[in-house]
N, C-alpha and C positions, 0 to 999 in steps of 0.2 A: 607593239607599241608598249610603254614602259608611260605610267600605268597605262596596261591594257581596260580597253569600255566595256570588257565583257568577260565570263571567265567562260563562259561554252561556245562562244562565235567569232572567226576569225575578226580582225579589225581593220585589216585592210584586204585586197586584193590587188595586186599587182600581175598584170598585163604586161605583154611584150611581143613583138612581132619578131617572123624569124631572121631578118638579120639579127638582131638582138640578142636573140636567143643562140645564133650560130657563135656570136664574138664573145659569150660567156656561157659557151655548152657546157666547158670543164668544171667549172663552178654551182652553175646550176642541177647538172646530175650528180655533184657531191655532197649538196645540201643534203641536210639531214631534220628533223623536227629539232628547234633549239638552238639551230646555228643561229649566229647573230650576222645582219649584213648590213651593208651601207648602202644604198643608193638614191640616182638622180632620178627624178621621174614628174613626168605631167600630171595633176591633177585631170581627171575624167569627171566624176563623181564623188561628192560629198555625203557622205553617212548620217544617218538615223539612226533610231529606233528598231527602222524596219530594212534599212538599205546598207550595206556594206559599204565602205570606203574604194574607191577604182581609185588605182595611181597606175599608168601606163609607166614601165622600166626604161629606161635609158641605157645607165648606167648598173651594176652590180657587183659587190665585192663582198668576199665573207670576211668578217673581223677576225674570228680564230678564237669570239668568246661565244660561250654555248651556258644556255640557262635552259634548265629541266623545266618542260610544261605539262601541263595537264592536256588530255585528249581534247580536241575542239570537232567539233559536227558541224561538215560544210554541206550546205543545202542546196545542191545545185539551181534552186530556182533563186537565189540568192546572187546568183555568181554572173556577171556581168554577159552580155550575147553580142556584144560589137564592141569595138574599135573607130573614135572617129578618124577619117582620114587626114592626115597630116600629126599623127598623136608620134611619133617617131621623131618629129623635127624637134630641135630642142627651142627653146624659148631664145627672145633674141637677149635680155638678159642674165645668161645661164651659169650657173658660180658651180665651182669643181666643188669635190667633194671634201670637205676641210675647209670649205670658206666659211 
């Protein structure tokens, strides 16, 4: 996120189940630290102090711009342990990307 809430913790966490992950493998295994991407996704969890931001993926596309970051330290007791179900269905009001 741009400003980012933190300069050593990630700010968000994005989720994705594996359809999801199957309809954007190429992308997601080309990511790189610094690529920039776009996408649609459900709010899970809202962020803190002490809690990371959960957005479940939908959608994902790399922009093709890339900003040099500094290392971030993910802490796995941080990182989210479920999925609720139905977090895949898109909202019934759901605006493409560019809206």
């Amino acid at each position: 996120m741009e400003p980012s809430e933190t300069e050593t913790d990630p700010d968000i966490v994005l989720s994705l189940s594996n359809s999801v992950y199957k309809s954007y493998q190429e992308t997601i295994e080309n990511l790189s630290t610094g690529d920039q991407i776009n996408f649609n996704a459900k709010i899970i969890a809202l962020g803190d102090e002490f809690n990371i931001n959960h957005l479940h993926a939908l959608v994902i596309h790399k922009t093709g711009v890339f900003k040099a970051l500094p290392d971030i330290i993910i802490r796995e007791s941080g990182l989210p342990t479920s999925i609720p179900e139905g977090a895949d269905t898109p909202p019934v009001n759901n605006l493409s990307l560019g809206d």
